[in-house]
matplotlib code that plots the C-alpha trace (Angstrom):
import matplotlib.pyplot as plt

x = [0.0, 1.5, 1.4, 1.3, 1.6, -1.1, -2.3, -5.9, -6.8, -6.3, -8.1, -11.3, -10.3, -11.8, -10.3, -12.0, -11.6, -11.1, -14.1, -15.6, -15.8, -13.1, -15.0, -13.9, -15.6, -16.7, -17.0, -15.0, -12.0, -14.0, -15.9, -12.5, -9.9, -9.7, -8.4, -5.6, -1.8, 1.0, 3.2, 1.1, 2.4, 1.6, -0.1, 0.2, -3.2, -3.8, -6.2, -9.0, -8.9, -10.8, -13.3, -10.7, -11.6, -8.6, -8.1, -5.3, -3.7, -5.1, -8.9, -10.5, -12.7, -14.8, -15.8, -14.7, -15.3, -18.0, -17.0, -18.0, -15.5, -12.9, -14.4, -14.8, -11.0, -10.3, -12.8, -10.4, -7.1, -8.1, -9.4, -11.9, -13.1, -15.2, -16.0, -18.3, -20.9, -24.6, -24.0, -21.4, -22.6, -25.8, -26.8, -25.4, -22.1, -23.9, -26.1, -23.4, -21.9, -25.3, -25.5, -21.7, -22.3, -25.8, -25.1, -21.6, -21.6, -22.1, -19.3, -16.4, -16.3, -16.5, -18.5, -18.3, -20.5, -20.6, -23.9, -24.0, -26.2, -26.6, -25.2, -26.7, -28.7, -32.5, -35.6, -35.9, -32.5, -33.2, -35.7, -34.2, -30.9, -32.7, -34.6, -30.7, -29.3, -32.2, -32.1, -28.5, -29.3, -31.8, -29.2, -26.7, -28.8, -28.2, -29.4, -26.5, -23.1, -19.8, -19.2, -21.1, -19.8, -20.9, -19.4, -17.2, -17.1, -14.9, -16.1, -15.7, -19.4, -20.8, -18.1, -19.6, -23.0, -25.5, -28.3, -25.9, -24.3, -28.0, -29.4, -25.6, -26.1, -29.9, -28.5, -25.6, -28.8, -31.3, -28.3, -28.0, -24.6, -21.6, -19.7, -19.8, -17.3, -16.9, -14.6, -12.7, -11.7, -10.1, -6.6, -7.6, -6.3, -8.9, -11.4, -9.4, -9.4, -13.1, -13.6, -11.9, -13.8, -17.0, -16.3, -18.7, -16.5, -15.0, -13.0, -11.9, -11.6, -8.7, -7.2, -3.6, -0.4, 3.1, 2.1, 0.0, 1.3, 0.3, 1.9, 3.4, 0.6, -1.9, 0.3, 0.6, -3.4, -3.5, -1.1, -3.6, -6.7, -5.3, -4.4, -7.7, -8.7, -10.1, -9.5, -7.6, -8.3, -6.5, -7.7, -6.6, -3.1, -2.4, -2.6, -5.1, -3.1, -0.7, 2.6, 1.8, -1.1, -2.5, -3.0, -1.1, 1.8, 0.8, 2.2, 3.6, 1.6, 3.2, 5.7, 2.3, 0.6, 4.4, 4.7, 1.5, 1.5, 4.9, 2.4, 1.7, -1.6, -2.8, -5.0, -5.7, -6.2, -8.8, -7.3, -10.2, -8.6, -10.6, -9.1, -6.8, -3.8, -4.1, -5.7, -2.2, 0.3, -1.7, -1.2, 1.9, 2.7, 0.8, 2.5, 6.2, 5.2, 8.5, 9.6, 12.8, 15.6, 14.1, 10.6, 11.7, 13.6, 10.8, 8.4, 10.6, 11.3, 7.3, 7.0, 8.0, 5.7, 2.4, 0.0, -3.3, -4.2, -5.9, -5.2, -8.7, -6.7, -10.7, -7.5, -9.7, -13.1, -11.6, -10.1, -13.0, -15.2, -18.5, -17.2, -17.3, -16.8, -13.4, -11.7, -15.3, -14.6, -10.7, -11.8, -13.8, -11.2, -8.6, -11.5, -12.0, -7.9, -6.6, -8.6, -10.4, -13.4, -15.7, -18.5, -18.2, -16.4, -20.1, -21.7, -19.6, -20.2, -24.1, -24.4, -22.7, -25.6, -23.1, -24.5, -24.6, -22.4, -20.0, -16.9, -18.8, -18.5, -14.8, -12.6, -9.3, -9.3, -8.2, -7.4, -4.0, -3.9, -0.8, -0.2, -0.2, -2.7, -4.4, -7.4, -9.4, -8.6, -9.3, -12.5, -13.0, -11.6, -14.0, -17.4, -18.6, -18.7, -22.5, -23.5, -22.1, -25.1, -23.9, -24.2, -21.6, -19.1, -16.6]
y = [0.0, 3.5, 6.1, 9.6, 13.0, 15.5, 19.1, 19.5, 20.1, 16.8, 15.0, 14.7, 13.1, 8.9, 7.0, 4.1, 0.6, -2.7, -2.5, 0.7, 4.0, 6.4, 9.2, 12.3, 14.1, 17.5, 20.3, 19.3, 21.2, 24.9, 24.4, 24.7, 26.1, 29.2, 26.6, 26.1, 28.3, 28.3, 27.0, 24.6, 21.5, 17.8, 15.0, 11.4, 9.7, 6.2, 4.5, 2.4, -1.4, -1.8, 1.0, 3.1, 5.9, 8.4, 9.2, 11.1, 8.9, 10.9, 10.8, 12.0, 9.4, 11.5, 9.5, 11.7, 15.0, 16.8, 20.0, 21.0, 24.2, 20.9, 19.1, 22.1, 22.7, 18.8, 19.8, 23.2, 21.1, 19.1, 15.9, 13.7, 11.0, 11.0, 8.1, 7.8, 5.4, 4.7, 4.7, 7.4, 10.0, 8.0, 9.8, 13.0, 12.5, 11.5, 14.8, 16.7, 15.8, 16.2, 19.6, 20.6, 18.7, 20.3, 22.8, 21.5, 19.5, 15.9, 15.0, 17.0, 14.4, 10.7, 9.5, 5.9, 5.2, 1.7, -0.2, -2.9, -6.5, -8.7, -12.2, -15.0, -13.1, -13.1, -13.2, -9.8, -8.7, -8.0, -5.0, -4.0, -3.2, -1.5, 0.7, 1.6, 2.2, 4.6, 6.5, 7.1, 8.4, 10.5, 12.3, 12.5, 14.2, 12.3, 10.1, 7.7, 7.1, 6.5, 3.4, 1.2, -0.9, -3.7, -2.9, -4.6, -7.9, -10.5, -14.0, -15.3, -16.8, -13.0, -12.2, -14.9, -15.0, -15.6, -13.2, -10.4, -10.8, -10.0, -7.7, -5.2, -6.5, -4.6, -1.6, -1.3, -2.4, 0.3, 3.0, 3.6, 2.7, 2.6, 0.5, -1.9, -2.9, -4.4, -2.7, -5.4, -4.4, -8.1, -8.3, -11.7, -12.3, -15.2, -11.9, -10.8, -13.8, -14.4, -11.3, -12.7, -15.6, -13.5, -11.6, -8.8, -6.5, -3.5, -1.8, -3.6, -1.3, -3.1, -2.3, -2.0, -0.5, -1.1, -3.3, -5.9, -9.6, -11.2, -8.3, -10.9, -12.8, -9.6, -8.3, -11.4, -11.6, -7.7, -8.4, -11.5, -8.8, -6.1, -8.5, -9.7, -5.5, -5.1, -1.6, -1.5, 1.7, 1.8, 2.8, 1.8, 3.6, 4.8, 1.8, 3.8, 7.5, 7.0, 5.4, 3.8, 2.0, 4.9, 7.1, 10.1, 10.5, 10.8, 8.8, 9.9, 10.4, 11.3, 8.5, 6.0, 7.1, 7.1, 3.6, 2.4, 4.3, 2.4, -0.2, 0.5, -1.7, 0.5, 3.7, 5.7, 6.3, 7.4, 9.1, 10.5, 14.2, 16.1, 19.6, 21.5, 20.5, 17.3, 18.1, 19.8, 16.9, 14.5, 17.1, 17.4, 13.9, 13.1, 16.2, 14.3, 10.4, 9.0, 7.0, 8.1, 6.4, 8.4, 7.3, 3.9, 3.7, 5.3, 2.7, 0.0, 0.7, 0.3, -2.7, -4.4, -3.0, -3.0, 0.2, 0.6, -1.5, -4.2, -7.5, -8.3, -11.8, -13.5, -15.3, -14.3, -15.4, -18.9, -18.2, -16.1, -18.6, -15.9, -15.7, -11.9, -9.8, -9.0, -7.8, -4.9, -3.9, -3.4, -1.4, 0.6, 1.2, 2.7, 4.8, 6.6, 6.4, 6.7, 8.6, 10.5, 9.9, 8.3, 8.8, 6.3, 3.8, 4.2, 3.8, 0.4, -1.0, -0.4, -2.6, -5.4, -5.9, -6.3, -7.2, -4.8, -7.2, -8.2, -10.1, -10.6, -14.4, -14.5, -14.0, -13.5, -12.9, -15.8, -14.4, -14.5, -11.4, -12.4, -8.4, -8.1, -6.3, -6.4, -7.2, -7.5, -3.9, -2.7, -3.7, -2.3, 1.1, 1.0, -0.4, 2.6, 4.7, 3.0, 4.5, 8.0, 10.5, 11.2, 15.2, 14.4, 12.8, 13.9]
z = [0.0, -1.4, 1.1, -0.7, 0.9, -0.5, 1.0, 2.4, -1.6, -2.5, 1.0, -0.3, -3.3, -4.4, -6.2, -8.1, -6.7, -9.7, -12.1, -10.6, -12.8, -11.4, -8.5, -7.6, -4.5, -6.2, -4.4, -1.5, -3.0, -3.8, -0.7, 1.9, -0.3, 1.6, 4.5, 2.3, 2.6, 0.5, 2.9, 4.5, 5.7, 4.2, 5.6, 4.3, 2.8, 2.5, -0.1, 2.6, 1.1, -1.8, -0.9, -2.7, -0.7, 0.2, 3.9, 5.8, 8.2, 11.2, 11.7, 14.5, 17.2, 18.4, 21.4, 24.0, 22.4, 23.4, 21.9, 18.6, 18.3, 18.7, 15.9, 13.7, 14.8, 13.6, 10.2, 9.1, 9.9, 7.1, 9.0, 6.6, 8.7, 12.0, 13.8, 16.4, 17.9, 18.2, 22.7, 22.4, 25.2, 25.0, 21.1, 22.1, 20.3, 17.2, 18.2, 18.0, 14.9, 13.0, 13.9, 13.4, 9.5, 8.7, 5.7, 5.2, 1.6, 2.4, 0.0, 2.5, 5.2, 6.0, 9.0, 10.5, 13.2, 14.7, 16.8, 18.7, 19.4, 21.8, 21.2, 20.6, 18.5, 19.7, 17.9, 16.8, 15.9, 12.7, 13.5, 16.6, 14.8, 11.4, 14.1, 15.9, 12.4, 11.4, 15.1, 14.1, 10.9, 12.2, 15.2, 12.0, 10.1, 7.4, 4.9, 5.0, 6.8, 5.1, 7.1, 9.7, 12.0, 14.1, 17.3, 19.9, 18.1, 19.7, 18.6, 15.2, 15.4, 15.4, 12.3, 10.5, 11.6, 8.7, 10.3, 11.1, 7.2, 5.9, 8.0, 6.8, 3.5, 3.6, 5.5, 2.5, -0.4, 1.1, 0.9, 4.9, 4.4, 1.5, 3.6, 6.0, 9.2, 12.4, 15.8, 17.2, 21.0, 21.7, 19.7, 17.6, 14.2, 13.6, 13.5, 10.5, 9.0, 9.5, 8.0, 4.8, 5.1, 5.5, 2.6, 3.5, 5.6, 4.0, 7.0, 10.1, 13.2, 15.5, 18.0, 17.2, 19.2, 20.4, 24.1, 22.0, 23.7, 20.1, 18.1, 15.2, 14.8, 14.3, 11.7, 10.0, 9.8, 8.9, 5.8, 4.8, 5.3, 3.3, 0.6, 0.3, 0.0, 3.5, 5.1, 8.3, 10.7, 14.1, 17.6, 21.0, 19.6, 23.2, 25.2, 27.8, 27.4, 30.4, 30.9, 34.5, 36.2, 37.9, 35.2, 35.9, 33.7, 30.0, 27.4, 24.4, 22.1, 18.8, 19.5, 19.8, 16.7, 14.6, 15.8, 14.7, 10.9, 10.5, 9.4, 5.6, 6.1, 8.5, 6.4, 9.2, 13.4, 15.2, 18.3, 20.8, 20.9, 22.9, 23.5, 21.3, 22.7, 21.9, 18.5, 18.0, 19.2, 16.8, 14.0, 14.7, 14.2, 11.0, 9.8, 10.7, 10.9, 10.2, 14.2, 15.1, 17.2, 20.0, 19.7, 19.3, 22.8, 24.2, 23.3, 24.1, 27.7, 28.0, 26.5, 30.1, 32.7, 33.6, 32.3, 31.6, 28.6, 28.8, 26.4, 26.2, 26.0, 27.8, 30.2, 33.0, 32.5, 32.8, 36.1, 37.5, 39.5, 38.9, 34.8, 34.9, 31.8, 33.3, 30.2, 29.6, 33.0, 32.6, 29.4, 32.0, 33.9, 31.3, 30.0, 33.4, 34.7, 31.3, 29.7, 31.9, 30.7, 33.4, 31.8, 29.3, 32.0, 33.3, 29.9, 29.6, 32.7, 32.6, 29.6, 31.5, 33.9, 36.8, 40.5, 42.9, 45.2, 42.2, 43.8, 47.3, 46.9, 46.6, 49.7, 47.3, 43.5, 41.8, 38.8, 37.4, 34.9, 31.8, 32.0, 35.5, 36.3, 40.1, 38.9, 42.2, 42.8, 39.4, 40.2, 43.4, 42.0, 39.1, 39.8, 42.2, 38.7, 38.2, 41.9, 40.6, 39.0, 35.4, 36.3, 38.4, 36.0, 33.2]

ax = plt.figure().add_subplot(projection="3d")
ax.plot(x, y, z, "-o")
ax.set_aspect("equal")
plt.show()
């Protein structure tokens, strides 16, 4: 995969994937050209699998932000592609970005949003899910997305699951969508491959960074997916936005999002910027994305101790007498340490449908976490989030 540098003229630009008539996105270029200097500095796009759409390597994930002066800041930086979530901020996120887009021409931006299902899939799945798709569209304000995702996939049943492949193929037939994905949390390549095998998939959302304990064995199954033409877009660069377990000394992030466009597979991340500041160090990067010696030795004396990313290796369930979703709740647990963000630690544990007494039966934690990770007092630390009012949380 060719990696060109282009200036914010050139972002918006398709390009035409084998068999398809060659598209250009007009407009896009008249419409923000008066963003545009003479000396302005390049950024590095990356065609997105076989989808042949265009994208800078830094997108924005727009999770977190609840801003829309930061997303407009994202919009005139030349960013293309949002990416946000049918439980983000509980709809508010996708709120958000409906309004922000409304009078802007459609063909300037990409938006992924992603929903999720429960699984095993019950007996009305099919209209429960058309009904989630269509309340998205409606916050968007818009007729279609770019890109939807199934969300937070991390069995290959669901991948290949002959109900889930129809009800996407109708969303991408009725024109809700142009494309269709899945967001992988759990770092398994057999989800790559059964998204090959699947056939349907366009994009693959993975986590993907420099502290994954299966790191040659992803790649290996990224190189078979974007041979076979599947997009790759990267989140989870971070590893949880701190260097320790505690959360309070903040990671590098240039270094982080260098290491992870090393990758020539990968078209594009999805950092959750929130403020300006970090709007600018994630510019700054993509502006610069060659990993230097420095960066390198940085990342490397991380690699052996314990932070705040979570695997999401499912070790624990086995060991966990009461089976807890232990891996969801470590998720929790960067998103309010990490990324200070404990409204959506709340968001995730609600969904779980955790007991108020969770752990009461077990006099020591028996669970032996591969990355080291306390887990008994992760828990105890987290779990007091659901008691909290969200007025009351950030």
């Amino acid at each position: 995969m060719k990696t060109n540098h282009v200036n914010r003229r050139d972002f918006f630009r398709l390009s035409a994937t084998a068999g398809v008539s060659a598209m250009l996105i007009p407009g896009a270029k008249a419409a923000r050209a008066s963003l545009v200097t003479a000396n302005e500095n390049e950024i590095p796009v990356r065609t997105l699998g076989r989808t042949g759409v265009k994208l800078p390597i830094l997108s924005m994930g727009v999770m977190r932000a609840d801003n829309p002066n930061v997303v407009r800041a994202a919009y005139n930086s030349g960013i293309f592609h949002f990416d946000t979530a049918h439980g983000y901020q509980n709809g508010k996120n996708e709120e958000m970005l409906g309004k922000f887009f409304t009078g802007k021409p459609r063909d300037s931006f990409f938006i992924a949003t992603k929903g999720k299902f429960d699984y095993p899939l019950k007996d009305d799945f099919e209209e429960t899910y058309e009904k989630l798709v269509d309340q998205s569209l409606k916050r968007l304000n818009m007729d279609h997305v770019d890109l939807f995702y199934t969300h937070a996939l991390d069995k290959v049943e669901e991948v290949k699951d002959e109900r889930v492949i129809a009800v996407l193929k109708k969303f991408k037939e009725d024109g809700k969508t142009r494309f269709l994905g899945f967001s992988a949390h759990a770092g398994k390549p057999e989800l790559l491959d059964a998204a090959i095998e699947a056939g349907i998939y366009d994009v693959v959302l993975l986590s993907y960074n420099f502290k994954l304990s299966n790191l040659k064995e992803t790649e290996e199954a990224i190189a078979r997916a974007a041979k076979a033409g599947i997009g790759l877009v990267a989140m989870k660069t971070m590893t949880g936005g701190t260097e320790d377990t505690e959360g309070k000394k903040k990671i590098n992030a240039q270094a982080c999002l260098k290491w992870a466009w090393k990758n020539e597979h990968i078209t594009t991340a999805i950092p959750g910027f929130s403020n300006y500041d970090e709007l600018d160090e994630c510019l700054a990067a993509a502006r610069s994305p060659e990993l230097t010696t420095a960066d390198t030795d940085y990342l490397t004396s991380l690699c052996g101790q314990e932070m705040l990313y979570c695997q999401q290796c499912g070790k624990c369930r086995t060991q966990c007498p009461e089976h807890l979703p232990i891996p969801d709740i470590m998720r929790a647990y960067m998103y309010a340490y990490g990324y200070k963000y404990s409204r959506m630690s709340k968001e995730t544990l609600s969904g779980l449908e955790l007991s108020p007494d969770i752990c009461s039966n077990c006099d020591t934690c028996k669970v032996k976490c591969p990355s080291g990770f306390d887990i008994s007092a992760k828990i105890a630390a987290i779990t007091p989030v659901m008691q909290v009012p969200d007025e009351f949380l950030t």
